[in-house]
C-alpha angles and dihedrals in degrees: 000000000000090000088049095048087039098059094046094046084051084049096046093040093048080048094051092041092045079046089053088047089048104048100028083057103042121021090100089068111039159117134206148183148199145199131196128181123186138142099342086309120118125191126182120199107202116188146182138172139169124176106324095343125095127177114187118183107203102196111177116190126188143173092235104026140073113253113266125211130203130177126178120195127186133178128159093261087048158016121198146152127216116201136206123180094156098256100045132031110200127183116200134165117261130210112232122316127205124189112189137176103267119244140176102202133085127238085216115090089215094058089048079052094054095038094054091050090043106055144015123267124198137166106236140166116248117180093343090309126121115235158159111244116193112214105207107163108294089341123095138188140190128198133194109240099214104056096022085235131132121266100169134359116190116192111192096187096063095022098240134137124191127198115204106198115180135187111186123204092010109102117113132198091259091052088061092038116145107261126237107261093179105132095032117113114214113247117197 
């Protein structure tokens, strides 16, 4: 028991540390994306961001409802949502927003720890991808090995997977661009 719970907090602990490189080199230059399946709803989560500026586009399709669109926008002069629900399109202000490479792993020794005693870890192949899936009740969840960040998460119990796609050092100023916000009426 304590070498097995010793290899996967080692493991847990190398993929938290990889996921910290990752995201401490290169969270000022990239893109991600999301995506979430659930209950005949899609949304996708599209986001860029390059030094201070982050651009996020929020699309929700559903098969009974009309597409939404959602796009955040923050600079260092501003912080706004538009939104597009198909009959309206709203701009508010927005508080602070974050985008940040995904990980499922702690930076605290003591949670890998617990992590490693509280659920299974095993090296797989997803997609043709090697990978580290973490087994957590009727959750799991893979992890490239190479950056310690989230590729797919399936929980069973709410019938819902997730896809984390990343590109690091490839946004350009057009990709943060401030969107056009003609046609939006300002909500307080």
């Amino acid at each position: 028991f304590v070498v097995v719970v010793g290899r996967k907090t080692w493991i847990l602990s190398s993929l938290s540390h990889k996921a910290q490189e990752t995201e401490t080199q290169e969270t000022r230059n990239f893109r991600s994306k999301v995506i979430n399946y659930k209950d005949g709803e899609v949304i996708i989560w599209d986001s860029y961001s390059k030094g201070d500026v982050i651009l996020l586009y929020i699309t929700t399709y559903g098969e009974n409802t009309n597409k939404k669109e959602q796009i955040i926008y923050k600079s260092s002069e501003e912080k706004f949502v538009l939104t597009d629900d198909g009959e309206t399109k709203t701009m508010k202000e927005l508080g602070d927003v974050f985008i940040n490479p995904i990980s499922f792993t702690s930076d605290l020794f003591l949670e890998n720890i617990w992590l490693a005693m509280t659920t299974s870890l095993e090296k797989i192949t997803l997609q043709g991808q090697e990978c580290y899936m973490i087994r957590d009740g009727d959750m799991e969840k893979f992890i490239n090995p190479d950056t310690g960040l989230a590729i797919k998460l399936v929980d069973n119990v709410v019938n819902r997977t997730s896809d984390y796609y990343y590109e690091f050092g490839n946004v350009t100023d057009e990709d943060v661009a401030r969107p056009d916000t003609t046609g939006y009426v300002v909500e307080e």
